[in-house]
C-alpha positions in Angstrom: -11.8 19.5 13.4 -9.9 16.7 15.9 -11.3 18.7 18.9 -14.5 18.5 17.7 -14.5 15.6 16.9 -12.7 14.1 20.0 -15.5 16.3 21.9 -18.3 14.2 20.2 -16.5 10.9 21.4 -16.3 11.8 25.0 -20.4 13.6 24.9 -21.3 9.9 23.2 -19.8 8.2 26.0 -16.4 7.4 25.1 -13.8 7.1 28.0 -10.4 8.0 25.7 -10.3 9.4 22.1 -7.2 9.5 19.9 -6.5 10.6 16.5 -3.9 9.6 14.3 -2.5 8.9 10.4 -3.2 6.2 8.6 0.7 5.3 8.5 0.3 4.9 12.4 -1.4 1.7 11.0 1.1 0.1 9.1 2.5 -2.6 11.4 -1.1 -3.3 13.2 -2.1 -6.6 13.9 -4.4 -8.2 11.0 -8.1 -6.6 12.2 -6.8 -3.3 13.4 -6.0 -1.2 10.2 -8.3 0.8 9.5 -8.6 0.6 5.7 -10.1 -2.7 6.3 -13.5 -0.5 7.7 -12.6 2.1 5.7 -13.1 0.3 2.1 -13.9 2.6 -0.5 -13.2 6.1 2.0 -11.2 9.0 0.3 -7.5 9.0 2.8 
């Protein structure tokens, strides 16, 4: 599923593509965690 995913990113245009755990978040600056855009999403 990443690679597929990751595939997707790069045919749409995106220059890097990284995957990673929600705990990689923990520390980020306010803005960059993710469970701010993803309210309500089963992680």
């Amino acid at each position: 599923m990443k690679n597929e995913i990751k595939e997707l990113a790069y045919q749409l245009g995106a220059d890097v593509c990284g995957i990673g755990s929600i705990e990689r978040f923990e520390n980020a600056p306010p803005g960059f965690c993710l469970l701010i855009c993803l309210t309500g999403a089963n992680l």
